[in-house]
C-alpha positions in Angstrom: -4.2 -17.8 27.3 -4.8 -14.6 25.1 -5.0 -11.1 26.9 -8.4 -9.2 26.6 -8.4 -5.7 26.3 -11.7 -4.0 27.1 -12.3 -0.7 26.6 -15.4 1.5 28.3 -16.9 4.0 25.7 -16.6 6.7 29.2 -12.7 6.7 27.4 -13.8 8.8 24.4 -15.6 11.2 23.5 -18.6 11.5 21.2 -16.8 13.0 18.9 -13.8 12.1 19.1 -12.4 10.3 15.6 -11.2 6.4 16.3 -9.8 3.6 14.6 -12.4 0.4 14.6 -9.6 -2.2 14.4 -11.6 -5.1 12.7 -15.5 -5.7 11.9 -18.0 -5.4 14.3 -21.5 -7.2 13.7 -24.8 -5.7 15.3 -28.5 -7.0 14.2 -28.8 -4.0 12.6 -25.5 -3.5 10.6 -22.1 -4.3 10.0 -19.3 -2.2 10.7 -16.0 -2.2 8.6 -12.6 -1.2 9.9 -11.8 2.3 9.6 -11.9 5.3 11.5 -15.3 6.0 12.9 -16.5 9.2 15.2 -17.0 7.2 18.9 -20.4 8.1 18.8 -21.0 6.5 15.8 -19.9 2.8 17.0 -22.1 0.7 19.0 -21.2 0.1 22.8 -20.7 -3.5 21.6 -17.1 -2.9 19.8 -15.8 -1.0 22.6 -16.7 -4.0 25.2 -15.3 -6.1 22.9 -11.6 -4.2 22.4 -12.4 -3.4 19.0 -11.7 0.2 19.3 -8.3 2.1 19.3 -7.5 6.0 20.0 -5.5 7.6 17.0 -2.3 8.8 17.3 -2.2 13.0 18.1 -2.4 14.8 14.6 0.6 16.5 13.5 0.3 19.2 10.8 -3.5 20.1 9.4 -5.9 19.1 11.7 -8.9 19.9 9.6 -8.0 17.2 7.0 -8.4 14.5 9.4 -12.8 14.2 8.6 -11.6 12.9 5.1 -12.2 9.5 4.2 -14.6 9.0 7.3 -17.6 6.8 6.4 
């Protein structure tokens, strides 16, 4: 038996930056892996597990908004 990890979104913040570990489906769109703002992501992946915190930045801090979709 598999462990489930389930995450509440009350754990972030809404706008915090987090990783979205694999794709998340919602009737309205589809969510690729990559870092997301939490406010961003439906409740869905974070019930689900789908959501990780990042690592604390080291260096540049305002370089970390790059490559966000």
């Amino acid at each position: 038996m598999g462990l489930e990890r389930r995450l509440s979104r009350t754990m972030f913040l809404n706008t915090e930056i987090v990783e979205l570990r694999q794709m998340c489906f919602t009737p309205g769109r589809v969510f690729e892996p990559g870092k997301y703002i939490a406010g961003d992501l439906p409740d869905t992946a974070f019930e689900m597990g789908l959501v990780d915190k990042l690592p604390p930045v080291r260096g540049k801090s305002e370089k970390i908004g790059d490559g966000l979709e």
